[in-house]
C-alpha positions, 0 to 999 in steps of 0.5 A: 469643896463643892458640897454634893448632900443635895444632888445624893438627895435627890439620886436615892441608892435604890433608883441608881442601883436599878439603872446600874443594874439594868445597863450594859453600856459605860455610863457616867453621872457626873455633878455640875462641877463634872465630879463622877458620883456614879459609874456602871461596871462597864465603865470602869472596864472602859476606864480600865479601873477595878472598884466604883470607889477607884471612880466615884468622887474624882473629876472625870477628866482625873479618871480618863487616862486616854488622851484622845478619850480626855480631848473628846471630854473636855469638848463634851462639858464645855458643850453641856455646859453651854446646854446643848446635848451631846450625840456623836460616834468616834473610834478608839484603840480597842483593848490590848491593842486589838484594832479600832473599835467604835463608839456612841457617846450620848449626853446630856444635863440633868434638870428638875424644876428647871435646877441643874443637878448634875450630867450623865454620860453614856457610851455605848459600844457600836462596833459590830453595828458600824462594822455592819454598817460600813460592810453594807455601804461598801457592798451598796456603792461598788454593787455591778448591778442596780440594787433597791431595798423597798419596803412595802409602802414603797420607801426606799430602805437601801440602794446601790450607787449605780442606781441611785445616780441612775436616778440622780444622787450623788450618794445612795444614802440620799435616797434613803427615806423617798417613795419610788412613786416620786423617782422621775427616772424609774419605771414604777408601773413596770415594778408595781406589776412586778411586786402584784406577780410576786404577791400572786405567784409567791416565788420570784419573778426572774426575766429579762426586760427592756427599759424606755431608751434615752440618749443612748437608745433602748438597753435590756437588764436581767430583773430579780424581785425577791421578798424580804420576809419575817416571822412578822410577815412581809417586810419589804421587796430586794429589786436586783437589775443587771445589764445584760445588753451586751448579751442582747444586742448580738442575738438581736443585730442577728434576728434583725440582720436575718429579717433584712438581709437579702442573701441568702443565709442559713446557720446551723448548729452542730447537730445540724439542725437550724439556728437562723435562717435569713427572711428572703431565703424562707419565704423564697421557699415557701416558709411564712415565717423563718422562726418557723424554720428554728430547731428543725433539720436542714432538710426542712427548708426545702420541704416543698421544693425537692428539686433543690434540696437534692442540689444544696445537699452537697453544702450540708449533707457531710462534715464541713473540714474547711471553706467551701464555695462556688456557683450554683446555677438553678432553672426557674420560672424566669429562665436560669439564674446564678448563686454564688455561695460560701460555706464556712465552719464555726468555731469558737476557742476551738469549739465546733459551733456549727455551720454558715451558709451563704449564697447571693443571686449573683444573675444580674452581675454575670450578665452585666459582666458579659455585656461588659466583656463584649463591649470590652472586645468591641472597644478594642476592636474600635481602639485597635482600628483607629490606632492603625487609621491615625497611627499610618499617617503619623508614619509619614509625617515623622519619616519624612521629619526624619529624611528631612533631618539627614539633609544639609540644614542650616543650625536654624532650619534644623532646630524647626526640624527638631520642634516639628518632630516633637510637636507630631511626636506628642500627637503620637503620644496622645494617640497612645493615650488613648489605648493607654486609658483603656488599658489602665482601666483593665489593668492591662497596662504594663510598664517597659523599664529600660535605661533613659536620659532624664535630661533629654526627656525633660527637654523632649517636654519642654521644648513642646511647651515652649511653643504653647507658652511663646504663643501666651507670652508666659514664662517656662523655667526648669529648675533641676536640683543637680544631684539628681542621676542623669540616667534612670531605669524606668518607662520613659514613655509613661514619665513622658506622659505625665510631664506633658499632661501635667505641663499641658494643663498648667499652660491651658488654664494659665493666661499671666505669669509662669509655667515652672518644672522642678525635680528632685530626688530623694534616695530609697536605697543604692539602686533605686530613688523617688523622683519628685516632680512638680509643675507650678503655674499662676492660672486660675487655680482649683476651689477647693471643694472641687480639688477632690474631684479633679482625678477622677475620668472625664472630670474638668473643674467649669470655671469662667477663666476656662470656657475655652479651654479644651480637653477630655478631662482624662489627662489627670485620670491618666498621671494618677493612674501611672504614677501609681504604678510607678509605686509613687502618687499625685497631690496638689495644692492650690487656691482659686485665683493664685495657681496650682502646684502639681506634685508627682512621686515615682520610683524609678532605678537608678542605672549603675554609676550614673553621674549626677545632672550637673556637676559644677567647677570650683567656683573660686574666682567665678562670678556671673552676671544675670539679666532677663526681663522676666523675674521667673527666668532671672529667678531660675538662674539665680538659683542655679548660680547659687547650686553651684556655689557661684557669686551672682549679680541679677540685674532687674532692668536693662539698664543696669545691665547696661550700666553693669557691662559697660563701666570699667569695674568687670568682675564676671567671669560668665554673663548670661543675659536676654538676646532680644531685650540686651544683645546690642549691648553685649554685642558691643561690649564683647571685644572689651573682655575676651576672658569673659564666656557670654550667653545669650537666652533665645526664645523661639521668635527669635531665630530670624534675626539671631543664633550667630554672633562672635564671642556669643554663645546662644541657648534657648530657654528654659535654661537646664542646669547642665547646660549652665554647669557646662557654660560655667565649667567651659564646655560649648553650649551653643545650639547652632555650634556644639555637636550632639555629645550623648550617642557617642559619649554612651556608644549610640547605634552601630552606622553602616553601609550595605553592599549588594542589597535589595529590599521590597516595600510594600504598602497602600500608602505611597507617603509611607512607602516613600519613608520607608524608601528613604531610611532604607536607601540612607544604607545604601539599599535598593527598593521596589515598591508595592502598592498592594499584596498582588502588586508584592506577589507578582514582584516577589515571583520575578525578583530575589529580595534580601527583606521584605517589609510588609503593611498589615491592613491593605484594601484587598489582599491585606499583609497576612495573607501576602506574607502567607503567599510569599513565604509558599513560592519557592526559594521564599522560605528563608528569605526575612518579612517584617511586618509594619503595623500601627497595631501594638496588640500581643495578638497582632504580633502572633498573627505575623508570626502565624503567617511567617512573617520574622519581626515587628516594626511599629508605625511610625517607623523610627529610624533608631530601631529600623538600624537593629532590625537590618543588622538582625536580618540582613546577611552580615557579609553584606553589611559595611561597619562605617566605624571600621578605618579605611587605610586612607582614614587611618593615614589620614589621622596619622598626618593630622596627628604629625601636622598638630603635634601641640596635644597633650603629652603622653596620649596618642593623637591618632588613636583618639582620632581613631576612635572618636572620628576626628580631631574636633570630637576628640577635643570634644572627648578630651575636655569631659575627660578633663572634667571627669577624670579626677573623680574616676581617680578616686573611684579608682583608690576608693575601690582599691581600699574598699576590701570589695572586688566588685567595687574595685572592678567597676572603677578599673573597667571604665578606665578601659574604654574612657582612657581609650578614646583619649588616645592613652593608650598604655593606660587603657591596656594596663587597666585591662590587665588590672581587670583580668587580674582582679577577675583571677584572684592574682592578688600580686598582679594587681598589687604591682598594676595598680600602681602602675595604672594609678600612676598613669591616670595621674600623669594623664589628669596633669598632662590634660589639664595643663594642656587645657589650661594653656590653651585658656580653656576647661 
C-alpha cells in the first residue's frame, strides 16, 4: 500500500476544514496514486454517499458508480497525468431522474517546490447558468429583428444572428468582444449620435430611419436605443432595429406617384378630409404645395377657384355607394377643355377608407377622335367611290366571261374561259381588300358563314397560282389529307383570301424550287373542326429578327432577292386579322435562304353528313406507277398513293418509265405520269394493256398540242387527291370529257325559261348593258336599253316592263332619283326595280329601299344570283321550269329505256333518266351510287341500332332522294314510308318497313355492282 504520511503532512486538518467548509461545489482531493483523501458534503451528494469515510481512502474510480461519470474520470487522470489541466462542461442525468443537468469539472495537479503531492477535482453545478445561457443563444439567433448589446466603450456584449451576418459572421458569438468602431458594415456615426441623444435626453430614442442602399436599394428600420443600467451607473446600451420597409415603401411609392402623376388625383378619408392630392392637380389650382392640402376638407382645393368647386361638389359633396364616373367639360382661358373622371370608395376588410378621385384631361384625345372619325367618313366616302369606279368595269369583263362560257367552246377554249375568269375574279377579290382592311381596322368587318365546297375553293386558288408558277417554271402541289370534310360552313370568300394572299407571297419571293398547299383538320366536336392550312415554298425565306414584324400593316421585309417584288405589305395584316376572327391564328417558320412555311388555324362547321375529300377503294390488286420530272410533284403523288393504302412504284427518270411501261412484266393497274416529258411512250404503249386506266398530267402550256388521246385521260396539275381517288376507284376524270358533277349532285340552281317577258336595263356603261342583256335574254327575256335616267323615264312612260334593273351612279339623273320617277308614274307602283350597284354599304341598300327600288343586285353581276333574283320577282305564270318533261321527253326516255334494256336489274331506266336528264348523267349517278351506297347501308343499320330517332332519321331520308335518281323506285317510296313512321312514333311500322327498305337497298347494292362489274367498270 502507497504510504500517504507525507501528503497528510503536508494537508493539515485546519486548512482543509476551512476549504471544506467554504465551498458549495463537489470537490475531490485525490493522492497521486487517485486515492480520495478529502471530499466536500456536496460531493458525496453528487456520489449519492452519506459519510467522508464511505469516500475517503478509496480510488475515485471504486467510489463513481456513474457509468458516464467514471468514463469522464478515467479520461481526466490520464490527462493529469500527462500534466495538463483539466476545464470542460458536460451533462449528466440529474437525481431521481429529473432531467439533464449540467456540469463544470475543473482539475488540476497539486505541486510544491516542483513535488506532486496529489490532484483536486472541482464540480461545479451550472445548470441554471448554461440554462440561461442557452435560452439567450436561442433568443439571439432566431430574434426577427437586429439586436446589439454594447457596453459603453462600445465592445459588443451580445448580438442577434440577423445582424451579426448582416456584418458578416457566420455566428453572433463571433462578434462577441469586437468595437462597433471596426464593423465595416455598420453606420457607427449614425449610433454614436444616437447613444449622445440618449445621454441628453435621458429616455429612449425611438424613430424610424434610412440606411445607405446596397444592391438592394435604400430600406428603413424602426431604431430603439435603450440603456442598460445598475446600481453602479451605466453598463452599456440595447440597439433594437426592425425592418419595417415593407410598411415604408407603399406611403412613399404614394408620395413619390402624388409628386409625378399627371392625373388629377385626390384621396380622402372618410371623414372627408384630404389624404393625398397629386402635384399637377394642386398647383393647377393655385396651391404651392400639395402637403398643403393634407388634413384639410375637400373644399379647400378650390380655395381660389369657386367656379369649379361648385362643378366637383356632385363628386364629393354626398355618400359615395358605388363607382361614379364621366366627363366634365370646363370653359378656360384656352378655350373649353374635356376631363374624364372616376370616382371610387375605398374599402379594406369591409372597412370604409375613404374615397379616390380620378379625372384625366382627355381634350387632346376627343379632338384626335373627331379628326379621326372625319377622316374615317372621308375614307369611306373615297373607298366607296372607287369600289364603284373599279367594281363597273370588272362587271363587264366577268359578264361577258360568263356570256362567253354558255357558248359552243371547245373543252380547250373553255378551259381558258375558266382561268380567265378566275384570273378577273381574283382582281375582284383584291379590290374587295381594299374595303376588307379597312373594315378590319374598325371592326366593322363581319363574317358570312354559308355551306361551300373546300375542294372547289382550293382549286378556285390554285388554278390562279398555276399561271404565276408556270410563268417561274416552279412546281405547285396540293396535298390533302382525305379525311378532311368536303363541305364546311364558313366565309369562303374570306378562306379564299387567305389561301391567294398566303399563295401569292410564296410564288413572289420563290424564284427555284416549289410552291406546296397542305391541309388538315383536326376535330373540335360533331359539328365544328380547325382547319389547319400551310403554304410552304423554297424562296428567299425571312431573318429571323424580322419574322416579328412581318404582320404588322405596310410592313415588307427589304431583301435583295426581292427588290422587284411588288406589294403594299397589307397582305399578311389581312390573313392575321381574318384568321383571328375565325377564332384561329397565323404562325411561320422560317430561315433566310431555305424558305417559308406559313400555317393558318380557323375554325370552320362543318355541313351535316359531309363526306370526306376522298374516299378511296380497296386497294387490293391495285398498283400504280408514278413518273414527273418534278420531285415535288412525284412526291405529292407518292403521298397520295400511300393515303389510299396503294402500292406505288415512282420512277426518277423518263427512262425507267420507259423501261418500266414497255417490258413484258406490268403490274399496275393505274399509271399517272407527265404528258409533255413521256406521252410518246404511254401513247404507244396504251393498246398493250387495255385493263390498265392512264393519266396524263398537264401543265398549262400544254393545251395546244394535247387533251385528247384514245385511252388516255388527262388532268392538270396540281393533282387533288379527289381527283386521284376517283382515277383509282374508276370514275372519269378527264377535264375535256367529264361533265361537272357538283350542281347536280347537290341540286344546283333551278333553270328556266320565261314566256312573255319584258324587262328595262338601265345603265351609262353600254358594256355593262350588254351583260345584262345577255344573262337576261339566255331566259328568254326581252330587253330595252337605257343609257341614261331620262332615257329610263321617257321609256318607262310608253312601255309596260315586268323588272326593271337600275345603274345607281349615272352623269345626271343618277338611279335614285329615276327609281323615284318611275315608281310615281301610274301603273309603276308594283311593278319590281332592282338596283345594280358596285356599293356593298348597309346604307347604300337602305337608300334603294328609300327610293322604292325592291332588291340588290352587286357589280359584278353573277349569273348564280341573277337566277333567284328573277324567280323572286318575276310573275311565276310566266316562268317555265326546264326540269318539268315535256310529253316528247318522257317518251323519249321510255324508248331509251326500251332500246338499252342492259341496266341493272330491278331500277327503273326511264325514271333515272327522268330524273337526271339522260342516259350518260345517270350512268354518271349510278356509279357514285356504286360507290356510296354501301356506306348508307351502314348508316342505315347504325341509326337503327343507335336508340336515337334523329339519327336514325337522317339515314332513312337520304335514301329517299338518292335511290330516286337511280330509278329504284320502290325503295325510295319505301324509305319515305319509313320516315313518316319514324316521325309518328309507329314503332310496328318501322319494324316491318325497315326490313323491307334494308332488304331492298341490299339487292340495289348487288344488282349495281354486278352490272358495274360486268361491264369492267367501277
Amino acid at each position: 500500500m502507497t504510504d500517504h504520511r507525507g501528503t497528510d503532512d503536508f494537508f493539515s486538518p485546519d486548512l482543509l476544514g476551512i476549504f471544506l467548509e467554504q465551498t458549495s461545489d463537489a470537490a475531490f482531493i485525490l493522492s497521486p496514486d487517485n486515492v480520495v483523501l478529502r471530499s466536500t458534503r456536496a460531493a458525496l451528494r453528487l456520489l449519492e454517499l452519506s459519510e467522508p469515510e464511505d469516500a475517503e481512502g478509496r480510488s475515485i474510480l471504486s467510489v463513481l458508480t456513474d457509468p458516464v461519470l467514471q468514463l469522464l474520470a478515467r479520461r481526466w487522470l490520464e490527462q493529469l497525468d500527462r500534466g495538463e489541466e483539466i476545464r470542460e462542461e458536460f451533462p449528466m442525468e440529474g437525481a431521481g431522474g429529473s432531467g439533464a443537468a449540467w456540469y463544470r469539472v475543473d482539475a488540476r495537479n497539486i505541486t510544491f517546490g516542483g513535488r506532486g503531492f496529489g490532484k483536486y477535482v472541482v464540480i461545479s453545478d451550472i445548470t441554471e447558468a448554461h440554462t440561461n445561457r442557452k435560452i439567450l443563444s436561442a433568443l439571439m439567433e432566431s430574434l426577427p429583428g437586429e439586436v446589439l448589446i454594447f457596453d459603453r466603450d462600445y465592445r459588443i456584449l451580445m448580438a442577434s444572428d440577423e445582424l451579426a451576418r448582416a456584418l458578416g459572421f457566420h455566428f453572433w458569438h463571433e462578434a462577441l468582444g469586437r468595437s462597433v468602431r471596426d464593423l465595416s458594415g455598420f453606420d457607427f456615426t449614425w449610433l454614436e449620435t444616437l447613444v449622445d441623444r440618449s445621454i441628453l435626453s435621458g429616455a429612449p430614442i425611438h424613430e424610424v430611419v434610412r440606411s445607405r442602399g446596397g444592391e438592394g436599394g435604400a430600406r428603413w428600420y424602426l431604431a430603439d436605443l435603450r440603456v442598460i443600467a445598475s446600481t453602479a451607473g451605466t453598463f452599456g446600451y440595447m440597439l433594437t432595429r426592425f425592418d419595417v420597409t415593407g410598411q415604408v415603401r407603399p406611403r412613399a411609392i404614394l408620395e413619390s406617384l402624388m409628386d409625378s402623376a399627371s392625373d388629377a388625383i385626390s384621396i380622402l378619408n372618410s371623414s372627408g378630409n384630404l389624404e393625398y392630392v397629386s402635384r399637377s392637380l394642386a398647383e393647377s389650382l393655385g396651391h404651392q404645395s400639395w402637403r398643403s392640402t393634407v388634413n384639410r376638407p375637400w373644399e379647400y382645393l378650390f380655395a381660389y377657384n369657386e367656379h369649379l368647386a361648385a362643378q366637383y361638389a356632385e363628386l364629393f359633396d354626398h355618400p359615395l355607394q358605388g363607382q361614379r364616373s364621366g366627363t366634365l367639360s370646363i370653359e378656360g382661358p384656352e378655350g373649353k377643355r374635356f376631363y374624364n373622371y372616376r370616382v371610387d370608395p375605398l374599402s379594406y376588410e369591409g372597412e370604409r377608407l375613404g374615397t379616390l378621385a380620378i379625372s384625366t384631361d382627355t381634350t387632346e384625345l376627343i379632338t384626335a377622335r373627331n379628326r379621326s372619325e372625319s377622316a374615317v367618313r372621308s375614307k369611306a366616302a373615297f373607298l366607296a367611290n372607287m369600289s364603284h369606279e373599279l367594281r363597273t368595269p370588272m362587271n363587264a369583263v366577268l359578264g361577258m366571261n360568263e356570256l362567253l362560257s354558255r357558248t359552243s367552246l371547245s373543252p380547250l377554249q373553255m378551259n381558258y374561259v375558266n382561268q380567265m375568269r378566275s384570273s378577273a375574279t381574283l382582281l375582284l377579290s383584291i379590290i374587295n381588300d381594299i374595303l376588307d382592311f379597312s373594315r378590319i381596322e374598325d371592326r366593322k368587318m363581319e363574317l358570312v358563314a354559308a355551306e361551300y365546297s373546300l375542294l372547289d375553293q382550293l382549286r378556285d386558288v390554285t388554278n390562279l397560282m398555276a399561271v404565276k408558277t408556270a410563268e417561274k417554271e416552279l412546281s405547285l402541289t396540293a396535298d390533302i389529307l382525305p379525311d378532311v370534310p368536303a363541305r364546311l360552313v364558313g366565309d369562303a370568300l374570306r378562306v379564299k383570301q387567305i389561301l391567294i394572299n398566303l399563295l401569292n407571297n410564296a410564288v413572289k419571293f420563290t424564284d427555284r424550287g416549289a410552291v406546296s398547299l397542305s391541309v388538315r383538320s383536326e376535330p373540335r366536336d360533331s359539328r365544328s373542326v380547325t382547319l389547319v392550312i400551310a403554304v410552304r415554298d423554297t424562296g428567299i425565306g425571312i431573318p429571323r429578327e424580322r419574322q416579328g414584324e412581318l404582320f404588322e400593316r405596310f410592313s415588307r421585309i427589304d431583301h435583295p432577292g426581292a427588290s422587284s417584288v411588288e406589294g403594299t405589305g397589307l397582305g399578311l395584316s389581312i390573313c392575321k386579322g381574318l384568321a383571328s376572327m375565325m377564332g384561329g391564328s397565323i404562325s411561320l417558320e422560317s430561315a433566310e435562304g431555305r424558305g417559308s412555311a406559313f400555317t393558318v388555324r380557323i375554325v370552320q362547321g362543318i355541313v351535316h353528313g359531309a363526306a370526306a375529300a376522298a374516299r378511296f377503294p380497296p386497294a387490293a390488286g391495285r398498283a400504280v406507277l408514278v413518273f414527273d420530272p418534278d420531285r415535288y410533284v412525284r412526291d405529292s403523288v407518292s403521298l397520295m398513293a400511300r393515303h389510299g393504302g396503294l402500292s406505288a412504284r415512282v420512277c426518277q427518270n423518263a427512262a425507267e418509265f420507259e423501261d418500266a411501261v414497255g417490258g413484258v412484266d406490268f403490274p399496275w393497274t393505274h399509271v399517272v405520269f407527265e404528258w409533255r416529258s413521256v406521252g410518246k411512250a404511254a401513247l404507244s404503249e396504251v393498246s398493250r394493256f387495255p385493263g390498265t386506266r392512264w393519266m396524263a398530267l398537264l401543265s398549262l402550256n400544254d393545251f395546244m398540242d394535247a387533251g385528247t388521246a384514245e385511252g388516255i385521260e388527262f388532268v392538270f396539275k396540281p393533282l387533288f387527291i379527289d381527283t386521284f381517288a376517283a382515277f383509282i376507284s374508276g370514275s372519269p376524270v378527264d377535264f375535256s370529257r367529264s361533265p361537272r358533277q357538283a350542281a347536280a349532285l347537290d341540286g344546283g340552281l333551278s333553270w328556266f325559261r320565261t314566256a312573255g317577258v319584258r324587262a328595262l336595263a338601265v345603265d351609262d356603261n353600254t358594256v355593262n348593258l350588254k351583260v345584262i342583256r345577255g344573262f337576261l335574254e339566255s331566259f328568254s327575256i326581252a330587253v330595252d336599253e337605257a343609257e341614261s335616267g331620262e332615257a329610263a323615264v321617257a321609256l318607262a312612260e310608253k312601255n309596260r316592263y315586268d323588272i326593271v334593273f337600275m345603274d345607281h351612279l349615272m352623269p345626271g339623273m343618277d338611279g335614285v332619283e329615276t327609281a323615284r320617277r318611275i315608281r310615281a308614274l301610274p301603273g309603276w307602283a308594283q311593278i319590281p326595280v332592282i338596283a345594280l350597284t358596285a356599293n356593298t354599304a348597309a346604307s347604300s341598300r337602305e337608300l334603294y329601299q328609300s327610293a322604292g327600288m325592291n332588291d340588290t343586285l352587286y357589280k359584278p353581276v353573277d349569273f348564280n344570283a341573277l337566277v333567284p333574283c328573277l324567280k323572286k320577282w318575276l310573275d311565276p305564270e310566266k316562268i317555265v321550269e326546264i326540269e318539268e318533261q315535256t310529253a316528247a321527253e318522257a317518251a323519249e326516255a321510255t324508248a331509251a329505256a326500251e332500246a338499252a334494256p342492259d341496266w341493272p336489274e330491278g331500277l327503273d331506266l326511264a325514271a333515272g333518266i327522268g330524273y337526271t336528264g339522260s342516259r350518260k348523267n345517270l350512268e354518271t349517278v349510278l356509279k357514285v351510287f356504286n360507290r356510296t351506297a354501301p356506306r348508307m347501308l351502314e348508316q342505315l343499320e347504325a341509326g337503327r341500332h343507335s336508340g336515337e330517332p334523329g339519327k336514325f332519321r337522317i339515314a332513312v331520308h337520304s335514301l329517299i332522294s338518292s335511290c330516286a335518281n337511280v330509278g329504284a323506285m320502290a325503295l325510295s317510296s319505301h324509305a319515305a314510308a319509313l320516315e313518316e313512321a319514324i316521325l309518328t312514333g309507329n314503332a310496328e311500322g318501322v319494324d316491318r318497313l325497315f326490313g323491307t327498305v334494308h332488304g331492298e337497298l341490299s339487292a340495289a347494292i348487288s344488282s349495281v355492282s354486278a352490272w358495274f362489274s360486268a361491264r369492267g367498270a367501277s
